[in-house]
C-alpha positions as CSV (number, residue, x, y, z in Angstrom):
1,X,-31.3,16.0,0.2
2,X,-27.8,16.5,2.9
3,X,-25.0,18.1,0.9
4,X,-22.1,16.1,0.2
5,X,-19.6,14.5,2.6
6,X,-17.1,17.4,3.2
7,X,-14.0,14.9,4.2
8,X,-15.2,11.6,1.3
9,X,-17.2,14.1,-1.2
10,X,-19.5,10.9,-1.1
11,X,-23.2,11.9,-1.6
12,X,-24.4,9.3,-0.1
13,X,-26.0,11.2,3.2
14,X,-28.8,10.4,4.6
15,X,-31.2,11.7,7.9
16,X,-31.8,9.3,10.7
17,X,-33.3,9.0,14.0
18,X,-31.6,7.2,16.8
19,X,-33.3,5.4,19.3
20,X,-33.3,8.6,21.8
21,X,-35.6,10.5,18.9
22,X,-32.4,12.7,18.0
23,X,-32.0,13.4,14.5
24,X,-28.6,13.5,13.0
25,X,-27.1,13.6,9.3
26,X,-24.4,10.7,8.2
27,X,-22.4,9.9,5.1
28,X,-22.3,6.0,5.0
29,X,-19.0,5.9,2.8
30,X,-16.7,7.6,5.6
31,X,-18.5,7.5,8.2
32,X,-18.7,11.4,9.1
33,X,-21.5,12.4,11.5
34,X,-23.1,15.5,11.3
35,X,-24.6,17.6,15.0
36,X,-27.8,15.7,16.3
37,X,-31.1,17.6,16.1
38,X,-34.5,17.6,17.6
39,X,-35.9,17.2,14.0
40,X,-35.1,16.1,10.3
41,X,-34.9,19.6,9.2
42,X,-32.7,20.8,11.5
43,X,-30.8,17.9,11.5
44,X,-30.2,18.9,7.6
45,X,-29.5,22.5,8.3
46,X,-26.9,21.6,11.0
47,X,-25.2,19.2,8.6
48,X,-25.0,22.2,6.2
49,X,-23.6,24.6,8.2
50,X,-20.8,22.2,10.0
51,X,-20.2,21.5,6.0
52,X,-19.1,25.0,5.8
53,X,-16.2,24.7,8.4
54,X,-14.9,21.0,7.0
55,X,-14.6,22.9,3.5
56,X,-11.6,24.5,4.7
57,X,-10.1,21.3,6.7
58,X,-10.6,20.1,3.3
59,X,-8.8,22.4,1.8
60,X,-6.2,21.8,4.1
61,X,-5.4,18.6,3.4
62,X,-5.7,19.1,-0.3
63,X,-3.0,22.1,-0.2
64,X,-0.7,19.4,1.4
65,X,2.0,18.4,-0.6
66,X,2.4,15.1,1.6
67,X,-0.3,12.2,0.6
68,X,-3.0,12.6,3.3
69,X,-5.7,9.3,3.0
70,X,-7.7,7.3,5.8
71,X,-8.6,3.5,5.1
72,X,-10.2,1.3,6.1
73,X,-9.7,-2.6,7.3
74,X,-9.7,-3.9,4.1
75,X,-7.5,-1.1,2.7
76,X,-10.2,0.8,1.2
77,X,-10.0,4.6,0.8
78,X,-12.5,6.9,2.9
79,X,-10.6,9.6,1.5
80,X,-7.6,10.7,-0.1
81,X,-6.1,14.1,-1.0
82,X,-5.1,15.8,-4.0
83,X,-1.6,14.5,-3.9
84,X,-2.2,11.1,-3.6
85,X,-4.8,11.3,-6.5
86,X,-1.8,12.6,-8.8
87,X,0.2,9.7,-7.7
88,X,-2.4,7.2,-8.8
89,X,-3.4,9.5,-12.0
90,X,-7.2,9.9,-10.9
91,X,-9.0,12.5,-8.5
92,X,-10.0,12.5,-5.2
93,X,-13.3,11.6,-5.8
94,X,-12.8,8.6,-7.4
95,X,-10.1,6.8,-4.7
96,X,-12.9,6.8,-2.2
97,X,-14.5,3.1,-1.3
98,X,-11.5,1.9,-3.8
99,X,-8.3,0.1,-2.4
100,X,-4.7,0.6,-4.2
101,X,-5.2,-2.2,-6.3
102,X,-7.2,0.1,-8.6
103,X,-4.6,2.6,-9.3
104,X,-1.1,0.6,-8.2
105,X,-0.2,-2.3,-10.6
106,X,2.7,-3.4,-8.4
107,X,1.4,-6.3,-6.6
108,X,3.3,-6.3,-4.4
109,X,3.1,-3.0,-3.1
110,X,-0.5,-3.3,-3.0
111,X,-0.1,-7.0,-0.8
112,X,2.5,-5.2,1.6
113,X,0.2,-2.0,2.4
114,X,-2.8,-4.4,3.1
115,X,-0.7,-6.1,5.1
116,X,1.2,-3.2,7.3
117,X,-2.0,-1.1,7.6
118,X,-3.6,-4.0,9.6
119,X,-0.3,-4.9,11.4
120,X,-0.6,-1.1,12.7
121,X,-4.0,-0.9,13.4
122,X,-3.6,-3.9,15.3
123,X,-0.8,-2.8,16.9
124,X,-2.7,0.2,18.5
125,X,0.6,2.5,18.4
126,X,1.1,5.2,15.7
127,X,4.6,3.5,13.0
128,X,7.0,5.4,11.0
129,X,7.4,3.1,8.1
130,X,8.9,3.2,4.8
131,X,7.6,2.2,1.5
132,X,7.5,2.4,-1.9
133,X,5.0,3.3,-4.4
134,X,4.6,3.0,-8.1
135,X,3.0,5.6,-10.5
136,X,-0.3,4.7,-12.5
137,X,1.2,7.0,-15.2
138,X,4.9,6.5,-15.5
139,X,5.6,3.3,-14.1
140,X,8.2,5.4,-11.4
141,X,8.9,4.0,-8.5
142,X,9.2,6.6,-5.1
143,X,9.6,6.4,-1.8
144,X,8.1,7.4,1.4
145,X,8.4,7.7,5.3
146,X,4.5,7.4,6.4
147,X,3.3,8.3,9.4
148,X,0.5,5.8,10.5
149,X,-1.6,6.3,13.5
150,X,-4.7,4.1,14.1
151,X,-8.3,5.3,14.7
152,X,-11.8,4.0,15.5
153,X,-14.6,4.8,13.4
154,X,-18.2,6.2,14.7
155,X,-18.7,2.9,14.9
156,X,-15.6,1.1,16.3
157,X,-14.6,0.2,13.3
158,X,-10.8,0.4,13.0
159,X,-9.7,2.9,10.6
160,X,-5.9,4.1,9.8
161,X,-4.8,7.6,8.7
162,X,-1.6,7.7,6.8
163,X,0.8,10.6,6.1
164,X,3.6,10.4,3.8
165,X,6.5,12.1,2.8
166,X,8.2,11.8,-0.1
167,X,11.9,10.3,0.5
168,X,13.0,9.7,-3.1
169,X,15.4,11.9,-3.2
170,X,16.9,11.0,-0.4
171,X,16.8,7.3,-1.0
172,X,18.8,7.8,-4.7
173,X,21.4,10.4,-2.2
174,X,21.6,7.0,0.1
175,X,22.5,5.0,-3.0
176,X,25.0,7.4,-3.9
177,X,26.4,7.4,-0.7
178,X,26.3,3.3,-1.1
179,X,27.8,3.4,-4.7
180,X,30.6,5.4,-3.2
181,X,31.3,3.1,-0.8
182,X,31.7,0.5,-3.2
183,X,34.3,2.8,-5.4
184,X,36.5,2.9,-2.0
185,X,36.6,-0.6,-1.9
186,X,37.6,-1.3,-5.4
187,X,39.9,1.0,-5.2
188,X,41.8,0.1,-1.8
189,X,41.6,-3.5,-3.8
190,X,42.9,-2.2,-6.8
191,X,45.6,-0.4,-4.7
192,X,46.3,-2.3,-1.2
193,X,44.8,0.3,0.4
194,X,44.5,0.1,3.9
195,X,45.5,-3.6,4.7
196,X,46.8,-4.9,7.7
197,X,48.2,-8.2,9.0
198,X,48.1,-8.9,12.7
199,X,50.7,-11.5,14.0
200,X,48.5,-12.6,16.8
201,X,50.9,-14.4,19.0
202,X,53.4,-11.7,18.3
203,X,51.2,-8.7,19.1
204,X,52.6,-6.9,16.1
205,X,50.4,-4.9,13.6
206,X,52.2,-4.6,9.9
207,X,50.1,-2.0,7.5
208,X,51.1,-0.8,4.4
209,X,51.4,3.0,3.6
210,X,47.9,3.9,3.0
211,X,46.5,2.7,6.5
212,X,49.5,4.8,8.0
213,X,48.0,8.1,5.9
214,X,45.0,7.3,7.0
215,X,45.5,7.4,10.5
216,X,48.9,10.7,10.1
217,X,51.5,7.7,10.5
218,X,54.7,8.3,8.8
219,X,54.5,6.0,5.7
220,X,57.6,4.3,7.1
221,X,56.3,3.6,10.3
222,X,54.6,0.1,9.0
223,X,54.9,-2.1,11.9
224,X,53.2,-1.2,15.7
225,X,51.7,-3.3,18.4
226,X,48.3,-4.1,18.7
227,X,48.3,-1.7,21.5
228,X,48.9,1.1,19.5
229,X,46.0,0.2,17.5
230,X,44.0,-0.4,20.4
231,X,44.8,3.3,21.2
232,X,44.4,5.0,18.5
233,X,40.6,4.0,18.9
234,X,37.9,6.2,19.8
235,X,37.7,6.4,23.8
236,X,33.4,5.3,23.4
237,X,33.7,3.2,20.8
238,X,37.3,1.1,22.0
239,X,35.1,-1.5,24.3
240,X,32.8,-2.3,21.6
241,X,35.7,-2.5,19.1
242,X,38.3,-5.1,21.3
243,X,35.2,-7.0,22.1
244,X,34.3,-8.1,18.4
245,X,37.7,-8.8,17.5
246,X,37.7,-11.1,21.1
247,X,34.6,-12.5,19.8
248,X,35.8,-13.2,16.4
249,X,39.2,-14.6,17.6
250,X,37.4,-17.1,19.8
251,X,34.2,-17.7,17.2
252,X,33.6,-17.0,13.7
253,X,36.9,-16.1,12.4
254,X,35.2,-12.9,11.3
255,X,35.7,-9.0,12.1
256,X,33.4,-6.7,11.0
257,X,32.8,-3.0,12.6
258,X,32.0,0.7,11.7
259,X,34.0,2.8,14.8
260,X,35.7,6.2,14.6
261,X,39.3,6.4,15.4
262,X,41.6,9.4,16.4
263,X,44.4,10.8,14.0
264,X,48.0,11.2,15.4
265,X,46.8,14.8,15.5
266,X,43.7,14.2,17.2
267,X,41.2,14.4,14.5
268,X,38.2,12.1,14.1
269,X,38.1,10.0,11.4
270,X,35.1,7.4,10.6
271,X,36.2,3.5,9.7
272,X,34.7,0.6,8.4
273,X,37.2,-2.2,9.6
274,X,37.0,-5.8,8.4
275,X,39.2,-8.9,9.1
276,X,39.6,-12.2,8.9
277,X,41.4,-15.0,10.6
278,X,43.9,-16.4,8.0
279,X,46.0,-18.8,9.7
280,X,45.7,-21.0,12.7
281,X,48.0,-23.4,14.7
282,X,47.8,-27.1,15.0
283,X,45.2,-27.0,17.9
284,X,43.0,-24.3,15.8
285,X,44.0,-21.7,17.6
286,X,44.3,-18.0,15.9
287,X,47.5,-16.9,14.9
288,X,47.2,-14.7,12.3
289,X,44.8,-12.3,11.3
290,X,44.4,-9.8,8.1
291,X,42.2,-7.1,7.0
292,X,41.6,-3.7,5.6
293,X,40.6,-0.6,6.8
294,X,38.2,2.3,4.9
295,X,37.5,5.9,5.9
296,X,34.1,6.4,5.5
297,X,33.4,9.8,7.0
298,X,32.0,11.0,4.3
299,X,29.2,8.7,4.3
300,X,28.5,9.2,8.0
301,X,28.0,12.8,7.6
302,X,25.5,12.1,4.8
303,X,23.9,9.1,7.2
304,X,23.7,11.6,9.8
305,X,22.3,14.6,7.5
306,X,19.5,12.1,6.2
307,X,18.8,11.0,9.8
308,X,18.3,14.9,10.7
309,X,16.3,15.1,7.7
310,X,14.3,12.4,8.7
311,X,13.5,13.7,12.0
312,X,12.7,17.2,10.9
313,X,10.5,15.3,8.6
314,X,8.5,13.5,11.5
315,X,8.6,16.9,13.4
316,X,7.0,18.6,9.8
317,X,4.3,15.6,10.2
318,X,3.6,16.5,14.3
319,X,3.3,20.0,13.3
320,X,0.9,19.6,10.5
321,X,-1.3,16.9,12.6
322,X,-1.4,19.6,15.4
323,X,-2.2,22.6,12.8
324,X,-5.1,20.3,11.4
325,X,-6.4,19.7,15.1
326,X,-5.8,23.0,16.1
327,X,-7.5,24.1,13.1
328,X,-10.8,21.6,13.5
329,X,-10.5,22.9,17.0
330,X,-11.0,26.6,15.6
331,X,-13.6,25.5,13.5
332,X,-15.8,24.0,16.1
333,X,-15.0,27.0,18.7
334,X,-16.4,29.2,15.7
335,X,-19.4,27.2,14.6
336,X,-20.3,27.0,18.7
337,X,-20.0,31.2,18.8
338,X,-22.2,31.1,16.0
339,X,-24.9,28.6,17.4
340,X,-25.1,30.7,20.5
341,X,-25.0,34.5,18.6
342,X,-28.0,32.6,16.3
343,X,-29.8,31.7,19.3
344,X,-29.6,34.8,21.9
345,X,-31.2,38.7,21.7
346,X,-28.7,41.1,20.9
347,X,-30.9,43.8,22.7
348,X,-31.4,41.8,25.8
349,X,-28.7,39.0,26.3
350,X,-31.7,36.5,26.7
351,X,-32.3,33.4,24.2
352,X,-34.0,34.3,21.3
353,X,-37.7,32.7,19.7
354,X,-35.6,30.4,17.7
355,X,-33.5,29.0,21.6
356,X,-37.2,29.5,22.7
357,X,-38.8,26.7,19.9
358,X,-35.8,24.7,20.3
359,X,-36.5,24.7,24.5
360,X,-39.8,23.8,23.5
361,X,-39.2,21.1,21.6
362,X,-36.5,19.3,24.4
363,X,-38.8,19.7,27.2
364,X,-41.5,18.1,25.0
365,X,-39.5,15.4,24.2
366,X,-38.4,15.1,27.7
367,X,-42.1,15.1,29.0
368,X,-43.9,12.5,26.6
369,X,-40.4,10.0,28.0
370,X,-41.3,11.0,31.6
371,X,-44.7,11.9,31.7
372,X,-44.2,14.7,33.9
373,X,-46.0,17.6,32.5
374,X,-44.4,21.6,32.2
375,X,-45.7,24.8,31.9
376,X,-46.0,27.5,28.8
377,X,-45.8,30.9,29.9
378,X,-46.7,33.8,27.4
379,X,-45.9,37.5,28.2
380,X,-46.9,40.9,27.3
381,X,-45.0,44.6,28.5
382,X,-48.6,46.6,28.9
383,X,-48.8,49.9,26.7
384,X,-45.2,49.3,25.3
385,X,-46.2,51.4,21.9
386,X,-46.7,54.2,24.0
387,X,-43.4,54.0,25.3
388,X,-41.6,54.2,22.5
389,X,-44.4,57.2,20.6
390,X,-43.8,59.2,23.7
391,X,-40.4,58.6,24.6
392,X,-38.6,56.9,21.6
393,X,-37.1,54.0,20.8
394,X,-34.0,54.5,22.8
395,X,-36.1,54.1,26.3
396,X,-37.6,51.6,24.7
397,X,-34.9,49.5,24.3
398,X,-33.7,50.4,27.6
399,X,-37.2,49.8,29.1
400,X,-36.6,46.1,27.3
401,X,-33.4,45.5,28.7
402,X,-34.7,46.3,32.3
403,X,-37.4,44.0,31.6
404,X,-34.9,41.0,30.8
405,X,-33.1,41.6,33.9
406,X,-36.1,41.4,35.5
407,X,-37.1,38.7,34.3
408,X,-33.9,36.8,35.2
409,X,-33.8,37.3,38.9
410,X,-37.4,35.8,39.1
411,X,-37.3,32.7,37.4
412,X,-36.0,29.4,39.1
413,X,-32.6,28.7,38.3
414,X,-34.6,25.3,36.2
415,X,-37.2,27.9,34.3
416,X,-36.0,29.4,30.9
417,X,-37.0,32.5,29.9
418,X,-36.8,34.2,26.1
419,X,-37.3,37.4,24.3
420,X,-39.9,35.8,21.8
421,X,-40.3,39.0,19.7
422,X,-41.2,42.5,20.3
423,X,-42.4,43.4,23.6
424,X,-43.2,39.7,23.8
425,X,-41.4,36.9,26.1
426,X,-41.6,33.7,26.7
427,X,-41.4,31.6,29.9
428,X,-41.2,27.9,30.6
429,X,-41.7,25.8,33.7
430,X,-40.2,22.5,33.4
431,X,-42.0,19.9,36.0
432,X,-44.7,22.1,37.3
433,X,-48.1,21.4,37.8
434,X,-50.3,24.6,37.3
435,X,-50.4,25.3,41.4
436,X,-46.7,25.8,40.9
437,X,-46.3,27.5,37.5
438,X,-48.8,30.2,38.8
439,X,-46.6,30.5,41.9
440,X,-43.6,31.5,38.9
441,X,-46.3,33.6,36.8
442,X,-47.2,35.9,39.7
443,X,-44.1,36.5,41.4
444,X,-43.0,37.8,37.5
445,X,-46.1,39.7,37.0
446,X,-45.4,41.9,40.9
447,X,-41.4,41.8,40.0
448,X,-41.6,44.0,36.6
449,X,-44.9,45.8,38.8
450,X,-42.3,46.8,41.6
451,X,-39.5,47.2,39.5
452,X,-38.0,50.9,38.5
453,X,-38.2,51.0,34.6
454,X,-36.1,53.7,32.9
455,X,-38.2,57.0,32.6
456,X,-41.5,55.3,32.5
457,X,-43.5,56.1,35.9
458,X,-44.9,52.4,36.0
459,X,-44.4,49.0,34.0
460,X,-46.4,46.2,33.7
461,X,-47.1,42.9,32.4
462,X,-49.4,40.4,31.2
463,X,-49.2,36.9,31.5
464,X,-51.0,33.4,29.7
465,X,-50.2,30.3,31.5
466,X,-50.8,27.2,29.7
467,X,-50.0,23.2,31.5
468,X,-48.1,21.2,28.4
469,X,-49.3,17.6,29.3
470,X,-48.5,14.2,28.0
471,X,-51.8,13.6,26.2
472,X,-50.8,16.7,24.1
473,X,-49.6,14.9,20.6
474,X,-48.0,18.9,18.9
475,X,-45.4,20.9,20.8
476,X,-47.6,24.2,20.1
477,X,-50.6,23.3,22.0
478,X,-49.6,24.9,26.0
479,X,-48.2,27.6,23.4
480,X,-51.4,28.3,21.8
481,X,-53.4,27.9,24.9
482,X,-51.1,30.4,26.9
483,X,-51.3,33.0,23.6
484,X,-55.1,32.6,24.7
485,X,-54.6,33.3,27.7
486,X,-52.4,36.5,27.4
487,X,-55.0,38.1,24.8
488,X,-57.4,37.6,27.4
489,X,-55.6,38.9,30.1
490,X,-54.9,42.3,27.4
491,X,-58.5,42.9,27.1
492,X,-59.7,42.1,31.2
493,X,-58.0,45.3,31.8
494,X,-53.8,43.7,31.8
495,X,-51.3,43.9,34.6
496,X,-52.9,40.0,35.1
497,X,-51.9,36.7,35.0
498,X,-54.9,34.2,33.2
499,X,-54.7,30.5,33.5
500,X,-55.5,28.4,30.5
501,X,-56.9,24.9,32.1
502,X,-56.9,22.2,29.7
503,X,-59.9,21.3,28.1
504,X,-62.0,18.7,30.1
């Protein structure tokens, strides 16, 4: 039975073929895919050990305190961390295959997610968007900023990962800032604060003492030209400014703008300056216009602070998508190093008996496709025990090692050659006929003859050559035939190669 779905924690895994013959593991709640294989059993065995290194991705994203999920098209979860399970008062387990509507009982809410997650994953382009979310437990209501970036499933089905920061306290800092707002603009009602009455045909500007305070006017001086105004505005923002009081002169009769302004002592001052046209002459024309002005500095700085907040809050979002793919990326670079230490000699640098079955089992795959038959090598160092009584297991060892190299510089750069165990290796000849595999089996055999073994006065080798062909129905038969073949060659005197012809 696969182990759980490391990402979902579904159990339902299962082992399948593909068309190809390769074996792989899949969970068929998320989606997940686990390393293809040559067999079931080692399809299970990789799915196990790439579980290992998810674990801690896992973990990852649990340890988050921002709500990590992935849905699906119709807003179902594929998974959910342990954040977003507190929200909705259940456990990660339990959100996967169900949509909000199980845990949300804001309808709403529920209706607009649906909604947004298919507008992005339509879309194509990752969104920044903000929404709300109500708690299954105490009815509270918070806010987020969510990342949302589209994906494709294994299958090309279109998927959605969200990350999402909770804004709440920032929102109820916003409606503070809104609330005082509001208190300014009772009190310059309250008060008169801040009016002013334009004379349009006249030019002149008469304020009352507040708007001259505001601005470092004496209080007496309560009457300027509209040019003194119109310098008094900030240099970039004075175009903008004349342009909507043109626009509401000559259109809607109404003035509305947020523009910073510069104090008699050169200070910079925020505004929120509104207006209307009061009076007009016989033809409809504009004469007179009043409003009132309000500093609202304070709330810029807190606008500003809250946009800085939320772009170090998309930068926080960045860094912990490229921490998660930098730590998958980690994961997979470590489970590769360990595939390749599993598979290779530490003595001898060559691929071990299990590369060596696994060699065996592609190139019999890849003959009963083609048809095109290979060759089974079997090899045996002659006398090796004596070796190491004599001389010990050091020159042993190094007598191996020379062997390996050997071995390498007389194989085809398309032959594969393996420590198999012991003094034992193991050769194969991928698209030979026997003609040609003997050619390879020879030029071994006189190589490690020739060669100048480490304090031994002479090495040799024998060999059992076995043809794999496509009438052959179990991978071990060449393998048997060329184990055969080397016990033969051992008791005809070794330092031979014997052929193993298939059986007529």
């Amino acid at each position: 039975m696969p182990a759980p779905c490391p990402f979902c924690r579904s159990s339902e895994t299962q082992v399948a073929a593909d068309a190809s013959g390769q074996w792989s593991t899949h969970c068929t709640d998320c989606g997940a895919s686990g390393p293809r294989a040559g067999d079931h059993d080692e399809a299970l065995a990789r799915w196990a050990h790439a579980c290992e290194g998810e674990v801690l991705l896992r973990t990852v994203i649990d340890e988050s305190p921002d709500i990590i999920l992935l849905k699906d098209w119709n807003g179902r979860f594929l998974l959910g961390n342990a954040a977003l399970a507190t929200l909705y008062g259940t456990t990660p387990d339990q959100l996967v295959g169900k949509d909000d509507g199980h845990f949300n009982p804001n309808r709403e809410q529920v209706d607009f997610y649906l909604q947004n997650v298919r507008s992005v994953m339509l879309g194509g382009e990752t969104q920044l968007v903000q929404e709300s979310s109500t708690n299954a437990e105490t009815g509270e209501i918070r806010h987020f900023h969510s990342i949302k970036k589209p994906l494709r499933g294994p299958d090309g089905d279109r998927r959605i990962l969200v990350i999402a920061h909770d804004v709440t306290d920032l929102q109820r800092a916003h409606q503070v800032i809104e609330e005082r707002e509001r208190s300014y603009a009772y009190a310059m009602a309250a008060a008169g604060e801040g009016i002013w009455d334009w004379n349009v045909e006249r030019g002149i500007v008469t304020h009352n003492a507040s708007w001259c305070a505001l601005l470092g006017f004496p209080p007496e001086e309560l009457q300027h030209p509209i040019e003194v105004f119109a310098a008094h505005l900030h240099e970039d923002d004075r175009g903008t400014v004349l342009a909507s009081i043109e626009t509401a002169l000559r259109e809607s009769g109404h003035y509305c703008h947020e523009h910073r302004m510069r104090r008699r002592d050169g200070s910079e001052i925020w505004v929120l300056d509104r207006g209307e046209v009061v009076e007009r002459d016989a033809a409809g024309r504009p004469i007179r216009m009043a409003g009132c002005v309000t500093d609202i500095s304070a709330r810029k700085r807190d606008e500003q602070a809250l946009c800085k907040a939320t772009e170090a809050l998309a930068e926080m979002n960045a860094r912990l998508e490229q921490k998660v793919a930098e730590r998958t990326a980690a994961l997979a670079r470590a489970n590769e190093e360990l595939r390749l230490l599993a598979r290779h000699d530490a003595l001898t640098g060559l691929p071990n008996r299990l590369a060596g079955n696994e060699r065996l089992s592609d190139e019999f795959i890849r003959m009963k496709r083609s048809g095109v038959p290979y060759a089974v090598v079997m090899m045996d160092l002659d006398h090796f025990k004596s070796i190491n009584d004599c001389h010990g297991h050091a020159v042993g060892d190094a007598v191996l090692r020379h062997t390996a190299e050997v071995l390498r510089r007389s194989i085809r750069e398309s032959d594969f050659v393996a420590r198999f165990g012991g003094e034992e290796f193991l050769a194969i000849i991928p698209a030979s006929d026997l003609s040609g595999a003997r050619v390879v089996g020879e030029k071994i055999r006189q190589s490690i003859e020739a060669s100048t073994a480490p304090i031994v006065e002479r090495l040799t080798v024998s060999l059992g050559l076995a043809l794999a062909t496509p009438d052959h129905d179990d991978i071990h038969v060449a393998m048997r035939q060329a184990d055969r073949g080397l016990y033969r060659a051992k008791r005809s005197g070794r330092n031979q190669l014997v052929i193993m012809t298939p059986a007529p």
